[in-house]
C-alpha positions in Angstrom: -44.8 67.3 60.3 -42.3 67.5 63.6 -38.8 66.8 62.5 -37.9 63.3 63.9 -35.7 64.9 66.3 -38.8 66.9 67.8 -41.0 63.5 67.7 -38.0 61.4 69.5 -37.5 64.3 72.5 -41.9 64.2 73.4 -42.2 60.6 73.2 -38.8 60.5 75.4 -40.6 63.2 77.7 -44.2 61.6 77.3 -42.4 58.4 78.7 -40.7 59.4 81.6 -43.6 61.3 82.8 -45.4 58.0 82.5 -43.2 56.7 84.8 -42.4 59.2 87.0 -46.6 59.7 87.1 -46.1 63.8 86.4 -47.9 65.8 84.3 -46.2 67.2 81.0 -46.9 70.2 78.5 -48.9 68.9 75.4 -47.3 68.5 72.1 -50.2 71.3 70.5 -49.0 73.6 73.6 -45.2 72.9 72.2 -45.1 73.0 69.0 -47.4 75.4 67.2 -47.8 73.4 64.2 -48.5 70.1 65.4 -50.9 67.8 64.2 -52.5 64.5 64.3 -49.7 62.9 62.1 -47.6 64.3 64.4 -49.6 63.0 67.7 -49.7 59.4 65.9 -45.7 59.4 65.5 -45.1 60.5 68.9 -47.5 57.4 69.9 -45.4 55.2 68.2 -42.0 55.8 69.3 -43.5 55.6 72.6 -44.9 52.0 71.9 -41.7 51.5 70.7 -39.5 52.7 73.7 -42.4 50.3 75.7 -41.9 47.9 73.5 -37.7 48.1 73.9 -38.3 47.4 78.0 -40.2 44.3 77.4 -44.0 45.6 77.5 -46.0 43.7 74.5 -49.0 45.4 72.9 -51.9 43.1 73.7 -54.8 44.8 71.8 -55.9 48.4 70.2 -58.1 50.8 71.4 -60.3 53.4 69.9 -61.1 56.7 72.3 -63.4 59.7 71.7 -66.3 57.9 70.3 -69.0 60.0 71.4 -69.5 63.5 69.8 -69.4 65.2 73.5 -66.3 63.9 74.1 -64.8 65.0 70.5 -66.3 68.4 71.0 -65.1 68.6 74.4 -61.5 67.8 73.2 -61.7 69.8 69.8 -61.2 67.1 68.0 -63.7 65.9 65.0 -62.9 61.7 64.9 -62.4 59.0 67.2 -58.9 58.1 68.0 -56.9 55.2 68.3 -54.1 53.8 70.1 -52.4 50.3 71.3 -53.2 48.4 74.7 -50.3 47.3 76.6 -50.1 44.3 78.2 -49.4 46.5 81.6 -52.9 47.7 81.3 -54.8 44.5 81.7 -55.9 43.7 84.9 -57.6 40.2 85.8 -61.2 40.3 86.7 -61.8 41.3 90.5 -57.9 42.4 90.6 -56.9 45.6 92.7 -55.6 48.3 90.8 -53.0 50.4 92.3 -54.4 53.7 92.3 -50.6 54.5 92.6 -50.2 54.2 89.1 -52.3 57.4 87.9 -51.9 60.9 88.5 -55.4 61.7 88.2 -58.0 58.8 87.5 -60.8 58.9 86.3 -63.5 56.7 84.1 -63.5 57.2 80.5 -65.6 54.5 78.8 -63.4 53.6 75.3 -63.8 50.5 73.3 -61.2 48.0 73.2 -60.3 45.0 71.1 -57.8 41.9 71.8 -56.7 41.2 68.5 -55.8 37.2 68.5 -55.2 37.3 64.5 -53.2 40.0 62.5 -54.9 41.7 60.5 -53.5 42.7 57.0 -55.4 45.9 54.9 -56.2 48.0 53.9 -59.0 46.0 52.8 -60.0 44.4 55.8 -63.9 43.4 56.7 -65.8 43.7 59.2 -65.7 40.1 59.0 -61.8 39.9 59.1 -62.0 42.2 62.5 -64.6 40.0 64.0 -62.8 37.1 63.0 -59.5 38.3 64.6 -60.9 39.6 68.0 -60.8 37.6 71.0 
């Protein structure tokens, strides 16, 4: 595992490339040793430094649900990761295209949570029960 020191600098780099809509080096380019724990701590202190500037997290998300596109990224699971409420967009809305370096459409599945969810026990029931 990254030191926290390591973690706070790519989420602090992640973020302002975010922002200044710039490409940065990935954190398995950077650091030799990193890993998924590693990628999952970096998302979170970057929730949190979103979370700090007044963004709220709105709902989760779960990417790289198809086996092409977990053999096309090397990876062997789905992913996960929070939606911000700076990602919604009403229905029929223009989105600024301004915003992205390089779009693109990536079908992912996404949930708005309505209830918290407690585990690590939940259902299926429970999840269906909390989603909006």
């Amino acid at each position: 595992m990254l030191s926290g020191e390591a973690i706070e600098t790519l989420a602090r780099a992640y973020y302002a490339a975010e922002k200044a809509r710039q490409r940065t080096r990935a954190g398995s380019v950077l650091h030799a040793n990193f890993s998924i724990d590693d990628a999952y701590a970096v998302q979170r202190k970057c929730i949190d430094l979103k979370l700090a500037e007044g963004n709220t997290v709105r709902g989760r998300k779960i990417g790289l649900t198809s086996r092409a596109m977990q053999r096309a990224t090397n990876m062997n699971e789905p992913d996960y990761g929070a939606l911000m409420s700076d990602m919604f967009y009403e229905s029929g809305a223009e989105i600024p295209i301004i915003r992205f370096i390089q779009p693109r459409i990536e079908c992912e599945l996404g949930f708005v949570i309505g209830k918290r969810l407690k585990g690590p026990n939940c259902t299926i029931f429970e999840v269906l029960n909390a989603t909006d």
